[in-house]
C-alpha positions in Angstrom: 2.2 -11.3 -24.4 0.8 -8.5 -22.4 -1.4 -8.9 -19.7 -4.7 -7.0 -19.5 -4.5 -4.3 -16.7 -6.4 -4.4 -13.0 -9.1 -1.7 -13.2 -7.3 0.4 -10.9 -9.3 3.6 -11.1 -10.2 5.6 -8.1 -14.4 4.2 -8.4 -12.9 0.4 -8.1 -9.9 1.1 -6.0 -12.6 2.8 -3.9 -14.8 -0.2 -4.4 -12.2 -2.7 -3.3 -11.1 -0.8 -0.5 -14.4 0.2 1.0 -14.8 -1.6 4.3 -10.8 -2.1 4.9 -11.1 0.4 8.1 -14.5 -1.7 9.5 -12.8 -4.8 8.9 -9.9 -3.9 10.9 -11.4 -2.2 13.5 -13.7 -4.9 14.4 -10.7 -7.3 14.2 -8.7 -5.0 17.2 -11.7 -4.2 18.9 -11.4 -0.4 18.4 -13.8 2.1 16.1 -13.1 2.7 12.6 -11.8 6.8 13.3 -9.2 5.4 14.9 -8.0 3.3 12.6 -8.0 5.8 9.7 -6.1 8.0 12.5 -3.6 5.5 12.6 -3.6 4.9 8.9 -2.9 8.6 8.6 0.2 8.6 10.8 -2.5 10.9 13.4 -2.0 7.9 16.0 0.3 5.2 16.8 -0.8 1.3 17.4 1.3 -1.5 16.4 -1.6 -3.8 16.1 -3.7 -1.9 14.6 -1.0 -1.0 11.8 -0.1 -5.1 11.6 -3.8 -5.6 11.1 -3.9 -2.7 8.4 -0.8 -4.4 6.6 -2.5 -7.7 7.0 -5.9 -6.7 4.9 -4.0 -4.8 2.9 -1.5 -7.5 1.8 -5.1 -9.8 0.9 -6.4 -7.2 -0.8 -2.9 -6.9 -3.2 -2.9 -10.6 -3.2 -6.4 -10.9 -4.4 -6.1 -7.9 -7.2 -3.2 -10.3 -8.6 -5.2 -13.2 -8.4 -7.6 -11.6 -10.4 -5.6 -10.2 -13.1 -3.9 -13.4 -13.8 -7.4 -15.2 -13.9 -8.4 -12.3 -16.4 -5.1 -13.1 -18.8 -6.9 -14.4 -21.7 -3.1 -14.5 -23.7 -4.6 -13.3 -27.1 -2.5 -11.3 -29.1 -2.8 -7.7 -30.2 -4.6 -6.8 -27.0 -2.5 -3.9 -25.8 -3.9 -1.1 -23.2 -3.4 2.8 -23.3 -2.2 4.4 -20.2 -6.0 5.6 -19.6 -7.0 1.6 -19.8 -8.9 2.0 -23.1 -7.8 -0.7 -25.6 -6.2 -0.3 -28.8 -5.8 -2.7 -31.3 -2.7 -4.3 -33.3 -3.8 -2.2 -36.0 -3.6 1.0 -34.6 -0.5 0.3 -33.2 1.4 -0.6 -36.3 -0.3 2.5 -38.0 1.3 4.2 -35.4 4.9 2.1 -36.4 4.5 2.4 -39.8 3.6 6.3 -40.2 7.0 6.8 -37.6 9.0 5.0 -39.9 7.9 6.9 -42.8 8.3 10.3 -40.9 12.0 9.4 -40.0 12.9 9.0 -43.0 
């Protein structure tokens, strides 16, 4: 059974992540810059970069949440690498004209 991908393209991924640097920041007590210095390897602060892992980790955690809440287990509902679905059908026309071309 496949399960149906996370929407991970960069308008989402953006979406998701928007805020991580406010939330941090406001959780250390310093401005956002300076966490998306530290982020970038520009500064060094163990807490900020424990807080960054922290948010991060929820953020992973919740994205797996989701995609196993979006598992609806049916069958034939197999994704293309760009996330556009493809049905059974196309994909044992795809089998069946390979076969036929090997031999």
């Amino acid at each position: 059974m496949n399960k149906p991908p996370i929407d991970l393209q960069p308008k989402n991924l953006a979406s998701i992540f928007r805020g991580l640097y406010v939330r941090v920041a406001s959780r250390v007590g310093v401005d956002p810059s300076y966490v998306s210095r530290v982020a970038r390897g520009e500064r060094k602060s163990e807490e900020v970069e424990a807080v960054l892992e922290e948010e991060t980790r929820k953020i992973i955690s919740r994205l797996a949440k989701k995609s196993k809440s979006n598992h609806n287990g049916s069958p034939g509902r197999s994704v293309n690498h760009n996330g556009s679905c493809r049905s059974s059908e196309n994909r044992r026309g795809v089998r069946s004209a390979m076969r036929s071309s090997q031999n």
